[in-house]
C-alpha positions as CSV (number, residue, x, y, z in Angstrom):
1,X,34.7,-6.3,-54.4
2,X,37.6,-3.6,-55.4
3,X,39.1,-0.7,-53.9
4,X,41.0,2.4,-55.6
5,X,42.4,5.2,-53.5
6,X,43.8,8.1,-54.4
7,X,44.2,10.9,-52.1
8,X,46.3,13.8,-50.8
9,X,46.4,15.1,-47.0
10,X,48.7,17.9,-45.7
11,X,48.6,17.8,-41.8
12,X,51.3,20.3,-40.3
13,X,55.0,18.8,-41.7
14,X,53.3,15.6,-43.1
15,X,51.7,15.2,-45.8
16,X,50.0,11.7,-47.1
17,X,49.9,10.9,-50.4
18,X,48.8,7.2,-51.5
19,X,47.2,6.0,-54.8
20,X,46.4,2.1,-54.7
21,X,43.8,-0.2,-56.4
22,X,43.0,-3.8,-55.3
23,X,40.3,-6.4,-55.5
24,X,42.3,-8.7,-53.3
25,X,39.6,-9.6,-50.1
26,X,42.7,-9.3,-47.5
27,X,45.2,-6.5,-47.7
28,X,47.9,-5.7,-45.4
29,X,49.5,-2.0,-44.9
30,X,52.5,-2.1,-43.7
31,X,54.6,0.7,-42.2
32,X,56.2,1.7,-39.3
33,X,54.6,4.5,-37.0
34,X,53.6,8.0,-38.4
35,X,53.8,7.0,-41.9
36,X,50.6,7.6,-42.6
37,X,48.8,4.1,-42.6
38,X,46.3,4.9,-40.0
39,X,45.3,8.1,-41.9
40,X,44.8,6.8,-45.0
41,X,41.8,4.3,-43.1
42,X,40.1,7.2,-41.8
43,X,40.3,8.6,-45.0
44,X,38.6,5.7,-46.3
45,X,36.1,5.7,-43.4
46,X,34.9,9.3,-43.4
47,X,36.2,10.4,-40.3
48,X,39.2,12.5,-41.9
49,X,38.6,14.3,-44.9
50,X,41.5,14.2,-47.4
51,X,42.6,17.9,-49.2
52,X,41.7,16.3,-52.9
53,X,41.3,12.5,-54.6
54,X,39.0,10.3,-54.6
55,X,37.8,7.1,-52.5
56,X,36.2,4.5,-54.8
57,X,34.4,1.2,-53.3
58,X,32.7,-1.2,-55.9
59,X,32.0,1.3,-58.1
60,X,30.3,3.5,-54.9
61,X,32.2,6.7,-55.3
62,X,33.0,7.7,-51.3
63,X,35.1,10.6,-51.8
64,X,35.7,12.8,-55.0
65,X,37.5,16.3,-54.4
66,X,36.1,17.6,-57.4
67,X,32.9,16.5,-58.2
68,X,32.4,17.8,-54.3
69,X,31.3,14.4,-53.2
70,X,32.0,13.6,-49.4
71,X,29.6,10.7,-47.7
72,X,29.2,11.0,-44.1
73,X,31.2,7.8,-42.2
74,X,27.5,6.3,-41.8
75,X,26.5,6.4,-45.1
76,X,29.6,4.8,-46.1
77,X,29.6,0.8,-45.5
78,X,32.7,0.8,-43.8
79,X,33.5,-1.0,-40.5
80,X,36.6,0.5,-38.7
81,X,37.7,-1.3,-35.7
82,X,39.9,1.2,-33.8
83,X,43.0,0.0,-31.7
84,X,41.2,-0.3,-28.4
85,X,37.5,-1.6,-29.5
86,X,36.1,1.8,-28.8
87,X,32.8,0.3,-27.1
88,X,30.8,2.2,-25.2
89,X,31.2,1.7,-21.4
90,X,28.3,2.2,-20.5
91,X,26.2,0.2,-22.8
92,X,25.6,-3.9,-22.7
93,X,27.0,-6.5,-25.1
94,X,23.7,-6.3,-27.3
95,X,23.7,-2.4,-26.4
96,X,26.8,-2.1,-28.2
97,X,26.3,-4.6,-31.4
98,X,23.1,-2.9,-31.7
99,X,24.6,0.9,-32.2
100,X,25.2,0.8,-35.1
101,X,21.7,-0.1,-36.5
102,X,19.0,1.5,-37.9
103,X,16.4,2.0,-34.8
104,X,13.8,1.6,-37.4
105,X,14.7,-2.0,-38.7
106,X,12.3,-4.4,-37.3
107,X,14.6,-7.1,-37.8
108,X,17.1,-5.5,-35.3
109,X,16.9,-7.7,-32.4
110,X,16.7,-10.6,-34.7
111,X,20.3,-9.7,-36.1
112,X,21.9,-8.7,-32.5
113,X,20.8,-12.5,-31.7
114,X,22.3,-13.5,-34.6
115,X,25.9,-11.7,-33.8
116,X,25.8,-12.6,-30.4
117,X,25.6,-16.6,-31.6
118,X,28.1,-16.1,-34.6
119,X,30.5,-14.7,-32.2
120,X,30.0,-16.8,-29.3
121,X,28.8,-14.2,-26.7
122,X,26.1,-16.3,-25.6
123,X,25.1,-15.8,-22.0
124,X,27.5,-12.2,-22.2
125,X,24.5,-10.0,-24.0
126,X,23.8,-8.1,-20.6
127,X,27.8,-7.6,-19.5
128,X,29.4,-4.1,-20.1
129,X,32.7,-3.6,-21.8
130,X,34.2,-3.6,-18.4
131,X,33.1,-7.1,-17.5
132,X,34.9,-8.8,-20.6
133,X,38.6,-10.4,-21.9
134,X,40.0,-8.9,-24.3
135,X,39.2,-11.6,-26.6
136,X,35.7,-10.7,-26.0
137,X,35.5,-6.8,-26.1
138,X,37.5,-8.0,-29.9
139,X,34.3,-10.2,-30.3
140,X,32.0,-7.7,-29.7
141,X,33.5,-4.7,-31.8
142,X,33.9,-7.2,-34.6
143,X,30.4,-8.5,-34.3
144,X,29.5,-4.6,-34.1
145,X,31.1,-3.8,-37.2
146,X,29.5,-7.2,-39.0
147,X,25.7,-6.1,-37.5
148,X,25.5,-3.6,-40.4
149,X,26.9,-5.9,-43.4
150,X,29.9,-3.3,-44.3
151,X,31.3,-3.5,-47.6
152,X,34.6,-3.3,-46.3
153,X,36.4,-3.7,-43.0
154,X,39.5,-1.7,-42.3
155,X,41.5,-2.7,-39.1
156,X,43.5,-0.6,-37.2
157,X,46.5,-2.4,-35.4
158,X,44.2,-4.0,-33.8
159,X,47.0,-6.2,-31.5
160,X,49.2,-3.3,-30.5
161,X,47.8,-2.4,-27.0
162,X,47.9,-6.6,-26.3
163,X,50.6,-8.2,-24.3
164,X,52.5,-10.4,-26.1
165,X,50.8,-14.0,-24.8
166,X,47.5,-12.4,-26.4
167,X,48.3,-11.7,-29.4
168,X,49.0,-14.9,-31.4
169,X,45.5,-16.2,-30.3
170,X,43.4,-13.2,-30.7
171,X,45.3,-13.1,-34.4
172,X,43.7,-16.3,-35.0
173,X,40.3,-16.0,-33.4
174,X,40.2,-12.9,-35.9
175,X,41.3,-14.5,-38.9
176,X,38.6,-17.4,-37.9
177,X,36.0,-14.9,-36.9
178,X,36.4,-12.8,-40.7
179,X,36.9,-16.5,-43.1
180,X,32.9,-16.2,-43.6
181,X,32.9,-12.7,-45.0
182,X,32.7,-11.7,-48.4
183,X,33.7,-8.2,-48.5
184,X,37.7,-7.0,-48.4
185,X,39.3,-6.1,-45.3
186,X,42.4,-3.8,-44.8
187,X,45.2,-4.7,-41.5
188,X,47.1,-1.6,-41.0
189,X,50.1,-2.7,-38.7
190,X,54.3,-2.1,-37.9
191,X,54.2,-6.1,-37.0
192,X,55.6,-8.1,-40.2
193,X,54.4,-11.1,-39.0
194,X,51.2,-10.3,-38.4
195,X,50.8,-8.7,-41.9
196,X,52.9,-12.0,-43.1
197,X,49.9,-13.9,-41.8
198,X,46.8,-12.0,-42.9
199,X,47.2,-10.2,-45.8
200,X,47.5,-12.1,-49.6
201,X,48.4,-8.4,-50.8
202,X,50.6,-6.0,-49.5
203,X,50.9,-2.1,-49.5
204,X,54.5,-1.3,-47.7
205,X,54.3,2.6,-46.4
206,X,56.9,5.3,-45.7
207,X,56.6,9.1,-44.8
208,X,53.2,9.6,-46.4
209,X,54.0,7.3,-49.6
210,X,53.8,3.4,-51.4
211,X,57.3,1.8,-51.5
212,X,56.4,-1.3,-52.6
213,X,53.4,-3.3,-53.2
214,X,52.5,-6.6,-54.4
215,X,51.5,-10.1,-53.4
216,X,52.9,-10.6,-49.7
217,X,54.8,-13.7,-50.1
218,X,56.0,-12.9,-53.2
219,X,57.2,-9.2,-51.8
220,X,58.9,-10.9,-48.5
221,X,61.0,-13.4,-51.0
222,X,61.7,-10.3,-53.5
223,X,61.7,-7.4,-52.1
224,X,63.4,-5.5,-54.8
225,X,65.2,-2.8,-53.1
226,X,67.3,-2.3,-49.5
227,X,64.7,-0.4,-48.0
228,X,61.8,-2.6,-48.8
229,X,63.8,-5.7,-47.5
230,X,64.7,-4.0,-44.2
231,X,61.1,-3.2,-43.8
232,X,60.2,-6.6,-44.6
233,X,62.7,-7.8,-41.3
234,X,65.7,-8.8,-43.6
235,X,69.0,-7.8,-41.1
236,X,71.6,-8.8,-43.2
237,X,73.2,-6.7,-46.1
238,X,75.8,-5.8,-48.0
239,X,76.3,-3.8,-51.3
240,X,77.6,-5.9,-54.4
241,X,79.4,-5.5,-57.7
242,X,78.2,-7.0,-60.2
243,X,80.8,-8.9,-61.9
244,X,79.6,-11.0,-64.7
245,X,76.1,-12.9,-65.3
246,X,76.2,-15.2,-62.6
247,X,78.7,-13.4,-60.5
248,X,78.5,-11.0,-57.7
249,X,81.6,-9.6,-55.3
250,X,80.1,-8.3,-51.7
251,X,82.2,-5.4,-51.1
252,X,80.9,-5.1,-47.6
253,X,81.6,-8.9,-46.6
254,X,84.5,-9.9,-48.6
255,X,83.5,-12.5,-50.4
256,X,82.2,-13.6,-54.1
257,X,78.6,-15.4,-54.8
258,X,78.6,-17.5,-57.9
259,X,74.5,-18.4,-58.7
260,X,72.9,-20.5,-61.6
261,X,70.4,-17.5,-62.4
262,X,71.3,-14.6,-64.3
263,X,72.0,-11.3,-61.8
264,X,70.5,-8.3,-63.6
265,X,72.5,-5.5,-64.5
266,X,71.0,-3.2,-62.1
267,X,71.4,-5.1,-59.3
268,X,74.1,-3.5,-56.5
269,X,73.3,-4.9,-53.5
270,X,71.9,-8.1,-51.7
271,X,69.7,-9.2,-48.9
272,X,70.1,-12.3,-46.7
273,X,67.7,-13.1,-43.8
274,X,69.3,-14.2,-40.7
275,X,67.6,-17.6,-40.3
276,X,68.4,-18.6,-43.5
277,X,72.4,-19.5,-43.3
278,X,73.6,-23.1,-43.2
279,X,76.5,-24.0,-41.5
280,X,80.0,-25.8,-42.7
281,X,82.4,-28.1,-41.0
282,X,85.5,-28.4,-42.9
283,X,86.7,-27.1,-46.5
284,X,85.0,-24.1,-47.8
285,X,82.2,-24.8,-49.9
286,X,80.9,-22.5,-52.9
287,X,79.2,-19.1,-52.0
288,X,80.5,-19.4,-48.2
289,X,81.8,-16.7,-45.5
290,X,83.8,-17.9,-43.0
291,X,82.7,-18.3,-39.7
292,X,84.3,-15.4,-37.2
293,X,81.8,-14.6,-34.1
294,X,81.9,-11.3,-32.5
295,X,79.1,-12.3,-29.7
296,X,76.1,-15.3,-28.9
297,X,73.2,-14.0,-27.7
298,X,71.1,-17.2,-26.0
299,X,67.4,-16.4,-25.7
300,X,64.7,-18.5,-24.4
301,X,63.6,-19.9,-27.9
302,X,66.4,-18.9,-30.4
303,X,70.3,-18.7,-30.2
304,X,71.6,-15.6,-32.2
305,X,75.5,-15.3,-33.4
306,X,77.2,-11.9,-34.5
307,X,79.9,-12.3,-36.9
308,X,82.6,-10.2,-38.6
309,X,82.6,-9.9,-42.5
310,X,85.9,-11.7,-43.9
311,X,87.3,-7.9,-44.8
312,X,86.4,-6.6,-41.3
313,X,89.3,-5.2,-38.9
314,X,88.0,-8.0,-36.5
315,X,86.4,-4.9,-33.6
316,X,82.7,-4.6,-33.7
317,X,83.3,-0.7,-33.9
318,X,84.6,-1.1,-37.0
319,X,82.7,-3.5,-39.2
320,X,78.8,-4.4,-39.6
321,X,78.1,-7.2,-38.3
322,X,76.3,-10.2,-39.8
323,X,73.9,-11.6,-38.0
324,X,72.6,-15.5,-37.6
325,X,69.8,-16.6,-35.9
326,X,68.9,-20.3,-35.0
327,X,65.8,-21.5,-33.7
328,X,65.2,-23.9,-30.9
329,X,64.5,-26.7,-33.5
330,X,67.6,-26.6,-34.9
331,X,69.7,-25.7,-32.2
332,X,70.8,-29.9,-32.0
333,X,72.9,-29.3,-35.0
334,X,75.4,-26.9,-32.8
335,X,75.0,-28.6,-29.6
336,X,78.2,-30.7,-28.9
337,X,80.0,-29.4,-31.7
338,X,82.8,-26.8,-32.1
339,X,81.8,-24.0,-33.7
340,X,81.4,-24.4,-37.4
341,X,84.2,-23.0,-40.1
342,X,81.8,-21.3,-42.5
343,X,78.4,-20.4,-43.3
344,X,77.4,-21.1,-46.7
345,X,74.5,-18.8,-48.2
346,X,71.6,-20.8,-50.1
347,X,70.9,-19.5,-53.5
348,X,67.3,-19.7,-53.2
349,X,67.6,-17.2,-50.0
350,X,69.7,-14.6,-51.7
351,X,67.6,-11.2,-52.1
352,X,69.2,-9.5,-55.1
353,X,68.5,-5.8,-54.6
354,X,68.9,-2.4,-55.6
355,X,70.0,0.6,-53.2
C-alpha cells in the first residue's frame, strides 16, 4: 500500500501546499494548530477539494486537477475518523457501524456482527452514542470506519477533546484495535508524544508546508535544523561556532564541546533535550556547564531546574535560561545531596543543528 500527495489549496490568508509519498503502514503528521494538517486529510478524503495536484492511493488515482478527476468521499476507500466520533445520535451501536454499508449487500448484518465482536461491543449493539464511554463511541467510529474495508485510515487528533487520564489508554486500545489491519493509516496531531508512539514515519508541518520528514525516531534524535528540534519538544539551545573538526564554542552558554565525531561545516547551532543532562560533583569534567540555578519547579512526577548559561549576567531578564528536567525515577540521585557543581552534556544527546 503507498500514498503520494501533491496538492495546493488557497483558503482566505492560508494557503496549503504539501507534496509527500510513503508506503510506510503508520504515518504521523505533525504540526501545531492551523498549519494545515487537518486539511490536507480532508483533502485526501474527498470532503475538501484542493485548487490543483493530485491524490494517488495504490495506484487509484483520487484526485487529479488536470485530468479533471475528483471521486466522491464514498467512492474513495478512505476512513476518516473526525475529532469527536461524529456518530449519529440518533442511531444504535449496529445503526451506526452499519452506515456506511451498501444497503444492498446481503452480507451486511453478517459484517455488523462481525465488528461488534472484533471490537468488543457485545451486548452494546442497541445503545445510542449517548449511552457510551468514550472508549466505546472510539470503538464504534473505528469499527465504523473498518465495516467498509478502507484502503486507508486517516485520523484526525483523535485524543484532543479527551481529559488527560483518558488519553494514554484510549492511545493504546487504538493502537491494539488497528495492529490487524493491512492498509496505512495517517495520525494528524500537535501531541509529540503521541505521534512519538504511533507513527514509524513522520511528516512535520508548518504554515501550509513539509519541514522535515523522515523515519520518526530517527527525526526526534536528528532533527537537522532549530526549528524542527523545537517542534520535536527539544527546549534547550544555543547557537555554536564551529571551531575545528571536533570542536564547537556555544556562544549562547559559554562554554566549548569537544566530541569524537566529526561536526560538519554547516553546522551553527545545537540542540539538547532537557532530560538528558547528567550531573557532576566535584572537578569539571569534559563538555560540562556549570551548575548555576535561577529557579526549581517541583511537580508531582518530575523536578524541573532553570539555570543561567556560564556567560549570563546572572538575572533571568537577561539570559535564556537552560532548562533540566528530572524524572521521579531519578530524583534519588539529588535527594540528600547538595546541589551538584556541573552538568556535563552526553555526546550521544547532542543535536547538531543548523539555524
Amino acid at each position: 500500500m503507498s500514498i503520494a500527495v501533491d496538492i495546493r489549496k488557497k483558503l482566505g490568508d492560508f494557503s496549503l501546499d504539501i507534496s509527500f509519498e510513503s508506503d510506510a503502514k503508520r504515518i504521523g503528521i505533525l504540526g501545531p494548530s492551523g498549519c494545515g494538517k487537518s486539511m490536507t486529510l480532508k483533502s485526501i478524503a474527498g470532503i475538501e477539494k484542493p485548487d490543483s495536484g493530485r491524490i494517488v492511493i495504490d495506484g487509484r488515482v483520487l484526485f487529479d486537477q488536470m485530468q479533471k478527476i475528483n471521486l466522491k468521499p464514498q467512492k474513495r476507500r478512505v476512513g476518516y475518523m473526525f475529532q469527536n466520533y461524529a456518530l449519529f445520535p440518533t442511531m444504535t451501536v449496529s445503526q451506526n457501524i452499519g452506515a456506511g454499508l451498501d444497503f444492498s449487500d446481503g452480507d451486511r448484518n453478517g459484517r455488523i456482527a462481525d465488528m461488534v465482536k472484533r471490537f468488543n461491543l457485545q451486548g452494546l449493539e442497541k445503545h445510542l452514542p449517548g449511552q457510551l464511554s468514550g472508549g466505546q463511541q472510539q470503538r464504534v467510529a473505528l469499527a465504523r470506519i473498518m465495516a467498509y474495508r478502507p484502503d486507508i485510515i486517516l485520523l484526525d487528533e483523535p485524543f484532543s477533546a479527551l481529559d488527560e487520564h483518558l488519553k494514554e489508554r484510549l492511545q493504546h486500545e487504538m493502537m491494539s484495535m488497528l495492529e490487524g489491519y493491512e492498509g496505512q493509516v495517517i495520525l494528524v496531531s500537535h501531541s509529540r508524544d503521541e505521534i512519538y508512539r504511533f507513527g514509524e514515519e513522520l511528516l512535520i508541518m508548518e504554515g501550509g508546508h513539509v519541514m522535515a520528514r523522515g523515519e520518526t525516531k530517527k527525526l526526534f534524535d536528528d532533527p537537522g535544523t532549530v526549528s524542527v528540534a523545537r517542534m520535536t519538544g527539544c527546549k534547550n539551545f544555543s547557537d555554536a561556532e564551529r571551531l575545528n573538526t571536533h570542536t564547537l564554542h556555544l556562544t549562547d552558554w559559554g562554554i566549548t564541546l569537544e566530541l569524537e565525531r566529526e561536526i560538519p561545516e554547516d553546522v551553527n547551532a545545537i540542540g539538547y533535550r532537557a532530560h538528558a543532562f547528567e550531573p557532576v560533583w566535584g572537578e569539571r569534567q569534559k563538555n560540562c556547564l556549570q551548575f548555576r540555578a535561577s529557579g526549581i519547579d517541583e511537580l508531582p512526577f518530575e523536578r524541573r531546574y532553570y539555570l543561567f548559561p556560564e556567560n549570563g549576567a546572572g538575572r533571568a531578564d537577561t539570559a535564556e535560561l537552560i532548562c533540566w528536567f528530572i524524572q521521579d525515577k531519578d530524583r534519588a540521585q539529588m535527594d540528600g545531596k547538595p546541589a551538584p557543581d556541573y552538568l556535563r552534556l552526553k555526546e550521544e544527546s547532542v543535536m547538531l543543528l543548523r539555524k
